[in-house]
C-alpha positions in Angstrom: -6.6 6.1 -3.4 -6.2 4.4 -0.1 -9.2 4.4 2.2 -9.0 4.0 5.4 -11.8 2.6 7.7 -12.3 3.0 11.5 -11.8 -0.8 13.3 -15.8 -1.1 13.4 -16.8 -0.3 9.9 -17.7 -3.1 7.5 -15.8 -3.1 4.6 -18.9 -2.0 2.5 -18.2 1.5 4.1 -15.6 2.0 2.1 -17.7 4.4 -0.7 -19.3 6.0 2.7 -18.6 9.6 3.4 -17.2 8.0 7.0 -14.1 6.7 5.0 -11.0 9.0 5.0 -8.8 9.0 2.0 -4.8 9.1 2.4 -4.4 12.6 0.5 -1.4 13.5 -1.6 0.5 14.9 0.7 -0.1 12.3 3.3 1.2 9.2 0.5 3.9 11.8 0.2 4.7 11.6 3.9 4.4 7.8 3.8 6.8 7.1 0.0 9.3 9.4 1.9 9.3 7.4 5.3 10.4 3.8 3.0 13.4 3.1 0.6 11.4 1.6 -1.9 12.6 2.5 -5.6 9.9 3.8 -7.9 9.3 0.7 -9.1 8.5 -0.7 -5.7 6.8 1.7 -5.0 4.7 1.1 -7.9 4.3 -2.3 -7.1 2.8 -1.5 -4.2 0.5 1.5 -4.8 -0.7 -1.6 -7.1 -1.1 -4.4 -4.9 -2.9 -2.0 -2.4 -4.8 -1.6 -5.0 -5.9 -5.1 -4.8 -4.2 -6.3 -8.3 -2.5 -9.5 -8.9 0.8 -10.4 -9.7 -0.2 -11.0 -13.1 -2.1 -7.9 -13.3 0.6 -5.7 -11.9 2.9 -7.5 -14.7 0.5 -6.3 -17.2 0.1 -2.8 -15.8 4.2 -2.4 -15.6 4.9 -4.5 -18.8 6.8 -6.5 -17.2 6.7 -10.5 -16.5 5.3 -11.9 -13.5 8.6 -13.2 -12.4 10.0 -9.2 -11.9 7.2 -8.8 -9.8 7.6 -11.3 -8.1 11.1 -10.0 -7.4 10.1 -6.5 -6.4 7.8 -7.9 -4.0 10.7 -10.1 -2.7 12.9 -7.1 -2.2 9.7 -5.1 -0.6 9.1 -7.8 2.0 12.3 -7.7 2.8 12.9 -3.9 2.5 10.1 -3.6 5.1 10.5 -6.6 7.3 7.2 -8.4 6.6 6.6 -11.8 4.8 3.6 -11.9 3.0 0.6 -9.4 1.1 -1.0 -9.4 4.8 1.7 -7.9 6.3 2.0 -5.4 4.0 -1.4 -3.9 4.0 -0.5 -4.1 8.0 2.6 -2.0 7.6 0.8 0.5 5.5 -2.0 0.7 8.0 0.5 1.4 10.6 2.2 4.0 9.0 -1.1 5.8 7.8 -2.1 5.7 11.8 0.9 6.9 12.8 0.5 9.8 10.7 -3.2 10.3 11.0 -2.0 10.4 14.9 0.5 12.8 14.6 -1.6 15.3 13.1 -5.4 14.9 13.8 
């Protein structure tokens, strides 16, 4: 579900055989390396996903104000402060792995 895209491939690579996609195992390796709960964890396989917070309400049936708390406790869970820095920490964890086992 998460592709990920060597530095100097335009984003309209992603359906490209050159993309590598995070395999079960690997989102394994990376759920077990946070303390999110499930439902953070949720929340963010969703907004990796690209969803809004209105979309991830909908998806969860939940309000938008819970997710907005999840993604409170998320940021500061994992020490960033916006959507940006998450995608960054996930592609930092994904290259660390990718690294330790090429």
């Amino acid at each position: 579900r998460w592709p990920i895209l060597p530095a100097d491939e335009p984003a309209e690579a992603q359906q490209d055989e050159t993309t590598t996609p995070v395999n079960e195992f690997d989102r394994a390796h990376i759920w077990q390396s946070l303390s999110l709960t499930p439902r953070e964890k949720h929340v963010v396989d969703l907004v990796l996903q690209g969803h809004s917070t209105e979309s991830i309400a909908r998806a969860m049936r939940i309000v938008p104000g819970t997710v907005k708390v999840h993604r409170r406790n998320i940021y500061r869970k994992l020490k960033i402060k916006s959507q940006a820095g998450l995608f960054a920490r996930f592609v930092e964890i994904i290259d660390a792995r990718i690294r330790q086992d090429p």
